[in-house]
N, C-alpha and C positions, 0 to 999 in steps of 0.2 A: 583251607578253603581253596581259592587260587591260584595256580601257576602263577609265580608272580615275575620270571623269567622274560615273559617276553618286552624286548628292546623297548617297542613303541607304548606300552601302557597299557595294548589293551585288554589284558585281562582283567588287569587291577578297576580298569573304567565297567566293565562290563559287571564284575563282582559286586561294586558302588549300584550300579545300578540295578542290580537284582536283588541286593539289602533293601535298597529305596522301596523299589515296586512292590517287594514280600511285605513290608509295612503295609505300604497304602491298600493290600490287598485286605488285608489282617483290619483295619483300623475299618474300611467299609462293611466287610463282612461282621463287626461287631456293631454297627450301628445300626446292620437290617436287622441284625438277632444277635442282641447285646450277652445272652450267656455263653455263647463260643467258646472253645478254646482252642489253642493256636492245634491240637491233633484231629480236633474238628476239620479243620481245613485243609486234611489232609484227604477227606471224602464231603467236599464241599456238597455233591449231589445227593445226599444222605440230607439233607436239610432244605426244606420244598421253599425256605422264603430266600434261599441261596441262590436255587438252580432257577427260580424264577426273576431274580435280579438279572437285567441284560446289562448294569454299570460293574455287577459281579462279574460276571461271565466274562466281559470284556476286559477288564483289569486282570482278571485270572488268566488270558489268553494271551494279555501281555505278560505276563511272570512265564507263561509256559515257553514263550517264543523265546525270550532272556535265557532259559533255560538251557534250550534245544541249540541256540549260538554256542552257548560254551561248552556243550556238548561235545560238538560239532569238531570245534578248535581244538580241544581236547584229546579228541581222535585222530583229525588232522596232523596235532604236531608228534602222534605217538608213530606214525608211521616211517 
């Protein structure tokens, strides 16, 4: 998963909370349309009661953001 190296924690914080979010994304997107499954979610806009949720879209935009940080960092400390 993880770099789990760095000093101050924060990968391991940021990993914690991209588990958390990947849930809460998972657990909504099964409630608007309870057959899902988690490779569903992998083409969330493939599914019209998905892409017309805005608590979707929004929650998904926070996992992408989570995402894109650890990306980031990732790149960051390869340099």
């Amino acid at each position: 998963m993880g770099v789990r190296n760095a000093p101050d924690g924060t990968e391991t914080l940021l990993d914690e909370m991209i588990a958390t979010q990947r849930q809460r994304v998972t657990d909504l997107a099964q409630r608007i349309e309870p057959t899902l499954s988690p490779d569903d979610l992998l083409q969330p806009h493939d599914h019209p009661a998905l892409a017309a949720s805005p608590d979707f879209n929004f929650e998904d935009g926070v996992l992408a953001g989570y995402l894109a940080v650890r990306a980031a960092l990732r790149a960051n400390r390869q340099r």
